[in-house]
Steps between C-alpha positions, in 0.01 A plus 500: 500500500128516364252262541319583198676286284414456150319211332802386280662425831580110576416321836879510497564882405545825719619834484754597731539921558883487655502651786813673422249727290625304163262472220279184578566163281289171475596176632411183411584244748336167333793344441564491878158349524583255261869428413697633219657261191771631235284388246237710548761782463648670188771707346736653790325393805541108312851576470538598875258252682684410776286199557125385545303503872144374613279690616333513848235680591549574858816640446375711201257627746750619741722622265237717277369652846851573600566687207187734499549604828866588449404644188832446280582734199543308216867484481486371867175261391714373211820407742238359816301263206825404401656423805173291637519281222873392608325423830211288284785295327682426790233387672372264172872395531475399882273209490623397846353800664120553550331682282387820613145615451532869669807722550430445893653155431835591379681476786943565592520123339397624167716841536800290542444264224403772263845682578648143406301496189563859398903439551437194254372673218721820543242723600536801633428589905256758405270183427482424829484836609170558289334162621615571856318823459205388376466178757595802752212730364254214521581380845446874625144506365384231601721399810606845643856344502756392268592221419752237539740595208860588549622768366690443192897376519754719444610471123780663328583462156854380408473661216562886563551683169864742531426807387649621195529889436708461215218271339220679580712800297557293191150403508403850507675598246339214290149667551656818438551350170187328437347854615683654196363270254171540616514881449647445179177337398299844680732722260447251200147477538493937502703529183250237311208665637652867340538307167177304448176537464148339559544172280099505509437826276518444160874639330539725252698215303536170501284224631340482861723180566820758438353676785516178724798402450730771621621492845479885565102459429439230756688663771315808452171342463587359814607803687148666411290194599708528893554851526290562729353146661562098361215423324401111502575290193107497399498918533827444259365299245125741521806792421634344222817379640433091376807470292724641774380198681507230232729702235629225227126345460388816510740723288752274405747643652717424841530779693711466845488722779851595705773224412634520873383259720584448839561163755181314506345639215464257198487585121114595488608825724539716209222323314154633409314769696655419850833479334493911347352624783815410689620829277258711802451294721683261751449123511567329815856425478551864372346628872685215636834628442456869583301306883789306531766835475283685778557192739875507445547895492263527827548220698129473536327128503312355245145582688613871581568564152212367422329735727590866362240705398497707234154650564717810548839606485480605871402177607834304360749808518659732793733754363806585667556757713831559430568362172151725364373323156766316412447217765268330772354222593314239339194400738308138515260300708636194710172331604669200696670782783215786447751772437636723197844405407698754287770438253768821349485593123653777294265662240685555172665093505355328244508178681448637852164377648313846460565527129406135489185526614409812365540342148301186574237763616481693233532196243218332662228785491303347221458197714414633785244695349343137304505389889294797619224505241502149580432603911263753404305248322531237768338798753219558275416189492549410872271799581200353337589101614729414719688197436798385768693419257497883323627621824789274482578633177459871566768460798699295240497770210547780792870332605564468155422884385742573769808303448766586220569150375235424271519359169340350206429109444649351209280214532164690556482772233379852705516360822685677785714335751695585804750368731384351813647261825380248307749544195804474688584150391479621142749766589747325634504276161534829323810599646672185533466483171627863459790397652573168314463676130722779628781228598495624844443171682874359437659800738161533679367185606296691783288622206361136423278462804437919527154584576293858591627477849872490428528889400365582860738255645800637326419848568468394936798243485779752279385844681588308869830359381621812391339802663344302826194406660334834595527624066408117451164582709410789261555314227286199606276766670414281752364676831787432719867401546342167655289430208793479272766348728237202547455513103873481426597234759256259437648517085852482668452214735376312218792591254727457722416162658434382167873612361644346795356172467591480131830584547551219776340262296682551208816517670419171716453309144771631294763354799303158462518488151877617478527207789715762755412585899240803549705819510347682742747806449375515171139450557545800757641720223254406265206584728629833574661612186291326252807405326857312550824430257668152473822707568327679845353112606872404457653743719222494731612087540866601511562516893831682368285842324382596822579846581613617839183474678447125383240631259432367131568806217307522174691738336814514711694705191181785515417633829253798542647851498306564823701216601832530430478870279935457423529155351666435193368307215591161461613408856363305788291770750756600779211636739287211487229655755223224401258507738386831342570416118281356259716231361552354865310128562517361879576187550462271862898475513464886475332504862911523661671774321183697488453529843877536567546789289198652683664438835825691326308772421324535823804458697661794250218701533564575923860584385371774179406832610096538424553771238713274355330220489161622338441509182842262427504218330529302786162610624304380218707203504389398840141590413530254242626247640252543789198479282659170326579327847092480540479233227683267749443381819543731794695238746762395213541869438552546873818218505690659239421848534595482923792255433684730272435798711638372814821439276521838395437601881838297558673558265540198337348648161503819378291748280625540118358895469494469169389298222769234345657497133449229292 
């Protein structure tokens, strides 16, 4: 950070040079100096005020000095600033507590209460994280120690999205389609360019107006103003181009630019100058859709995609050794773990990630070139003045020139824009609302709350259920088999303690409100199986359905062929081994014949010869029923299990070596 700081500069101002090696930002920190009101806001930052604060100087102080000497990027500024004024309204909402004047006052009585406070307005544990960081930071500088604040309190979110493969494959297939319109207006725009001509030399025949009013000559008036860079809507008009801006009170005439339009982009996006250059060039829900069928088709996160550099082919694509030029690997950037993570693409697919971004590459040249005139400007003039905030703006244009998803503002004729971490909220809005005009939500309610992390998700969560955890740790790509088993259970815990508590509770109230005893059988099923019959809750109450191991059936008609591989269709199963079938359900009054039939088998077993015995039925019976006897309690196991063996030792019972007809 320099000293030297310019004369423009408020009391209040600095410039911050990350130390992360970011490009450096300004900060104003007045309002921590002297309180923030929504009506001294306006537009979007009105809208989501999420409430007015005093200010107090002694905290400002701490906080401002904190923050220069940890030297936050601004993304990381921008969630800190945000997360200290949580920690400002709770404290103007705490009027019983004293009012601190330094950070050194906060003490484990305010951590608490803040965690109280933060649980009360639904906030998110990374608040408390941030402020605990900061407080943390502060009491090291000053105290050589930390301080009193806990760490944060485990939270888990009840809420734990399912992933849904077939979803995310409709929704692809969605963009796919958006994809084709928007080369349809590429190929449209190519054929009117080959049929018009400049509207701004005189014709042969006919009036000049003629000339203006044919669709053919705006588009290729247009495609020779942004051949080569976007010039600004002044270095338009200077060209001659007014009337493609302001046509009818120009020319009289209405001339539109591509009639498809896409989620999220209103009427105006084929209007005026903006509007026809959407013939060339891509707007930014154009780039969005071909961004958002990377993420699916790699698996890659929203700030990895973001990440791929196109400085050079090299730098974003391996070929394959084996597969020569007709696949390889997509390559990108994941900043958060430090590391390269690599994604599989065939060459010649339209819609496979390589082609993809080799069309958004070659589509945005023009603007890429507007963006480095626009650098080489920006150096000329930082090498005679320098100016901090040029230097911002260099590293700014830099990332842009580099990254593939750039496009053109319909709002701000000739400006250049490009996606960043910042415009993640806006994609999510996109493709919800891909989904919901594609009808997709109805089947695919997973799709309503989908966001830019859900692809990489998906991609983890489906390649572990069906191919296991060690391909599931390629595909996530994280360093080790630990990494991802720590990843995975933490999303399982939560799904799975979340499930079962629904299902209890809605089980629990649906016996209230049909006024009948809590079925405990059922509840059992229910938890396990996810799902239960009126007809299978009946039998499983009829004392009478129980088979010969005193065990409930749910489908007593259709055992498993593993099972019993000779029954015939329609009858009752005549093997009825159901300690090792899936349609078996224990019950308490099970706990007898269970462990007498293991006792039978036991007792059989010293009278089979061992060749015999292995590999029998009986075998994996007794298995079974071993690994069901640990649900109950070893001494009650014990009493029947030694009673009924001593009467076999008698004789006073005997062993049935086979299974009974019924």
């Amino acid at each position: 950070m320099s000293d030297a700081a310019p004369p423009s500069l408020t009391s209040y101002q600095n410039w911050i040079y990350p130390a992360n090696g970011s490009p450096p930002h300004l900060v104003d920190f007045s309002e921590f100096y002297h309180g923030r009101k929504q009506i001294d806001m306006d537009g979007r930052s009105a809208r989501l005020w999420a409430g007015d604060f005093p200010g107090n100087h002694g905290l400002a102080e701490d906080f401002r000095s904190t923050v220069l000497r940890k030297a936050f990027d601004k993304d990381a500024y921008k969630n800190y600033s945000s997360s200290w004024r949580s920690m400002v309204r709770f404290l103007a909402d705490s009027p019983d507590l004293p009012m601190p004047e330094s950070m050194s006052d906060l003490d484990d009585v305010y951590a608490k209460r803040f965690q109280g406070w933060l649980g009360s307005k639904n906030l998110g544990q990374n608040v408390y994280k941030r402020v605990k960081g900061l407080v943390d930071a502060h009491f090291m500088a000053l105290h050589r120690t930390v301080s009193l604040w806990p760490s944060r309190e485990p939270f888990d979110d009840p809420d734990v999205e399912e992933f849904d493969l077939r979803g995310l494959q409709s929704l692809n297939l969605a963009l796919r389609a958006w994809a084709r319109d928007i080369k349809a207006n590429f190929r449209e725009g190519k054929e009117l360019v080959s049929l018009g001509e400049d509207p701004r030399v005189p014709p042969l025949s006919g009036s000049k107006f003629d000339q203006w009013g044919r669709r053919e000559n705006h588009a290729f008036l247009v495609h020779q103003l942004t051949s080569v860079s976007i010039p600004s809507k002044d270095e338009v008009i200077k060209s001659g181009g007014y009337a493609l801006m302001f046509g009818s009170g120009v020319t009289g005439h209405n001339v539109y630019g591509p009639h498809n339009t896409l989620p999220l982009q209103g009427e105006n996006a084929s209007a005026g100058y903006v509007g026809k250059m959407r013939w060339f060039h891509p707007a930014r829900c154009d780039t969005a859709v071909f961004l958002w069928l990377v993420m699916i088709l790699t698996g890659f996160n929203y700030a990895s995609a973001l990440n791929i550099d196109i400085s050079d082919e090299s730098s974003w694509w391996i070929p394959s050794l084996k597969g020569g030029s007709e696949r390889g690997q997509v390559v990108a950037y994941k900043g958060r773990a430090n590391l390269e993570v690599f994604a599989h693409s065939d060459t010649k697919a339209e819609y496979h990630a390589y082609q993809i971004i080799k069309y958004m590459v070659s589509i945005t040249k023009p603007m890429r070139r507007t963006l480095q005139n626009q650098l080489a400007a920006l150096e000329h003039k930082q090498a005679a003045f320098f100016e901090h905030q040029n230097v911002a703006e260099m590293a700014r244009l830099r990332s842009m020139i580099k990254s593939p998803w750039l496009y053109i503002s319909l709002g701000d004729a000739g400006a250049v824009g490009c996606f960043t971490g910042e415009t993640s909220a806006w994609m999510n809005t996109f493709v919800r609302t891909v989904a919901e005009q594609g009808g997709l939500l109805e089947d695919h309610p997973y799709l309503k709350k989908v966001t830019t992390k859900q692809p990489r998700k998906s991609l983890i969560e489906y390649t572990n259920e069906t191919s296991g955890s060690f391909v599931a740790s390629i595909a996530a790509q994280h360093p080790d088999l630990r990494s991802l088993r720590y990843y995975l259970s933490q999303r399982r815990r939560k799904k799975r303690s979340f499930k079962t508590i629904k299902t209890v509770f809605d089980v629990v109230v649906d016996d209230i409100q049909k006024k009948r005893p809590i079925d405990y059988a059922r509840l059992k099923i229910l938890i396990a199986r996810g799902a239960i019959t009126e007809e299978q809750a009946a039998r499983l109450r009829d004392i009478k359905q129980r088979t010969r191991l005193g065990m409930g059936c749910l489908d007593p008609e259709n055992p498993p062929k593993k099972i019993s591989p000779d029954h015939k269709s329609g009858h009752l199963c005549r093997v009825q081994r159901c300690t090792g079938c899936m349609h078996g359900v224990v019950f308490l009054e099970s706990l007898q014949h269970l462990a007498e039939a293991l006792a039978d088998l036991d007792f059989l077993q010293r009278q089979t010869p061992i060749r015999s015995w292995n590999g029998s039925s009986f075998e994996l019976e007794q298995k079974s029923l071993r690994l069901t006897l640990k649900q109950f309690n070893p001494a009650d196991v014990e009493i029947h299990y030694f009673r009924r063996r001593d009467e076999l030792k008698s004789g006073q019972a005997e062993v049935l070596d086979g299974y009974p007809l019924f």
